[in-house]
C-alpha positions as CSV (number, residue, x, y, z in Angstrom):
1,X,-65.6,140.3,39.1
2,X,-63.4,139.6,41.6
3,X,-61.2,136.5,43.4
4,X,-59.7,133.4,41.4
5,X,-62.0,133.5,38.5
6,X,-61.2,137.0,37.4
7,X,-57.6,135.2,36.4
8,X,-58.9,131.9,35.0
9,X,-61.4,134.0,32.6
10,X,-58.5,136.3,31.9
11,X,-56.0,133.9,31.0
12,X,-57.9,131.6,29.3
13,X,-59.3,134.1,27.0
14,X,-56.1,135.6,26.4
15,X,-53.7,132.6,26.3
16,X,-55.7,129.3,26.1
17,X,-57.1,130.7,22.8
18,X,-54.3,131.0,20.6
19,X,-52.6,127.9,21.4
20,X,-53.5,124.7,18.6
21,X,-56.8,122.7,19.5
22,X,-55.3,119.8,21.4
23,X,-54.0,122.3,23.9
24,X,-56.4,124.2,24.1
25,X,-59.0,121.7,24.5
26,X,-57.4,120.3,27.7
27,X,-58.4,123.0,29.7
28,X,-62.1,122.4,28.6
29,X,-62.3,118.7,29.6
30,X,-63.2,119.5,33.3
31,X,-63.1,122.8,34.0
32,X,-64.9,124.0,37.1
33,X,-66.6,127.4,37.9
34,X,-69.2,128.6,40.3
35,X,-70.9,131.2,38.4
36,X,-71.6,131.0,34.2
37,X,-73.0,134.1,32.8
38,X,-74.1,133.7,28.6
39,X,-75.0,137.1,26.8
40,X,-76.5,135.9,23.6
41,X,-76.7,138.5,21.3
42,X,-79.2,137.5,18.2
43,X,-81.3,139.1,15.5
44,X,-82.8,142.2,15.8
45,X,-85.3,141.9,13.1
46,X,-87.8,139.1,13.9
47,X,-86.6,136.0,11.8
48,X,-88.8,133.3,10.1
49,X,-87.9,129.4,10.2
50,X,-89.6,127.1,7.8
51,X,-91.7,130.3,6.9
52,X,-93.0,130.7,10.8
53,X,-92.1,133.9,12.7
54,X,-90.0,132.8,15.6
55,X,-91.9,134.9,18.5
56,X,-89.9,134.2,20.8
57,X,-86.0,132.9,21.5
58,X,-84.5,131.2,24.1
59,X,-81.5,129.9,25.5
60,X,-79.7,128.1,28.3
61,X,-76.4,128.1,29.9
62,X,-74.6,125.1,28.6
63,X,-73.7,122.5,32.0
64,X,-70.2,121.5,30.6
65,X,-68.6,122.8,33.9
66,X,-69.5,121.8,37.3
67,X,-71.0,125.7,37.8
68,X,-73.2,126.3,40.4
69,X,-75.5,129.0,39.0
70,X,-75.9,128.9,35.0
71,X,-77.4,132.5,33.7
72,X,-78.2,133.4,29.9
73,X,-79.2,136.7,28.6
74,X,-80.7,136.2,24.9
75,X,-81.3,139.1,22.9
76,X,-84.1,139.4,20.1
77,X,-85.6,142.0,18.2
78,X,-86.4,144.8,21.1
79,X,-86.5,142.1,24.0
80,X,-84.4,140.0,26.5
81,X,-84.9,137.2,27.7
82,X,-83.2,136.1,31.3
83,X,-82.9,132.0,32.0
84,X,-81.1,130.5,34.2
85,X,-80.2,126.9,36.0
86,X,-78.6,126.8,39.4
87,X,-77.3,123.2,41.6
88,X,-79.8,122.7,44.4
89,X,-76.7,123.3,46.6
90,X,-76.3,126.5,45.5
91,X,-80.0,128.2,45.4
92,X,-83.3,126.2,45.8
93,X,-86.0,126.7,42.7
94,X,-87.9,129.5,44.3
95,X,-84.7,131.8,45.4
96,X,-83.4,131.2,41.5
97,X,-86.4,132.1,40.2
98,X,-86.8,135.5,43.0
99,X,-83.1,136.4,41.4
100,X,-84.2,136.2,37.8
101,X,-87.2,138.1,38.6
102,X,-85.0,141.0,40.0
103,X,-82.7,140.9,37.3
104,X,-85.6,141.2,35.0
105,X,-86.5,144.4,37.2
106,X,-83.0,145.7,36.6
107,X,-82.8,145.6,33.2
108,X,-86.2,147.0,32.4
109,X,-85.4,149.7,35.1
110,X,-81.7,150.5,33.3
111,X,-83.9,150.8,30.1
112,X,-86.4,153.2,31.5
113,X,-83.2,155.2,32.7
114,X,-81.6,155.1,29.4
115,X,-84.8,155.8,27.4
116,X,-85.6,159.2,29.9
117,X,-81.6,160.4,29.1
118,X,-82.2,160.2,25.5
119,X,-85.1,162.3,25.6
């Protein structure tokens, strides 16, 4: 990461987070940010809800911010799962769904990587 934002994450991570909550909600009211990135770790057994195994999991980039490209990574049992949302401005339908495609490719292709080292 590079530019402006490499600050603003850095800072508020390391600063905005120990002050007390009216302070550090200000921040959050309308803070702006062109790119959102959401790794969402979750179970890694498959889990049951209301006694139905949950298949599959999803998850979406919460639009709090005025970000231009929203992605989420969400982890469950041995699978990821890649969303995203992106303003129109930014990258029509087809291009955001082309770059989710290829980041599919590169995870599956890191994993083949990994799995061969490990042999």
């Amino acid at each position: 990461m590079q530019g402006p934002e490499y600050s603003l994450y850095y800072w508020f991570f390391q600063f905005y987070g120990k002050l007390p909550a009216p302070l550090f909600q200000y921040p959050l009211k309308k803070p702006r940010f062109s790119f959102l990135l959401n790794n969402l770790p979750f179970a890694k057994k498959q889990i049951t809800v209301w006694n139905q195994r949950a298949l599959k999991v999803i998850g979406w980039p919460p639009y709090t911010t005025d970000a231009g490209i929203g992605l989420t990574c969400v982890g469950y049992c041995d699978s990821i799962r890649v969303g995203g949302t992106a303003d129109s401005s930014w990258l029509a339908k087809d291009e955001l769904n082309n770059a989710l495609k290829e980041m599919v490719n590169e995870i599956n292709l890191l994993a083949q990587e990994c799995s061969w080292n490990t042999i």
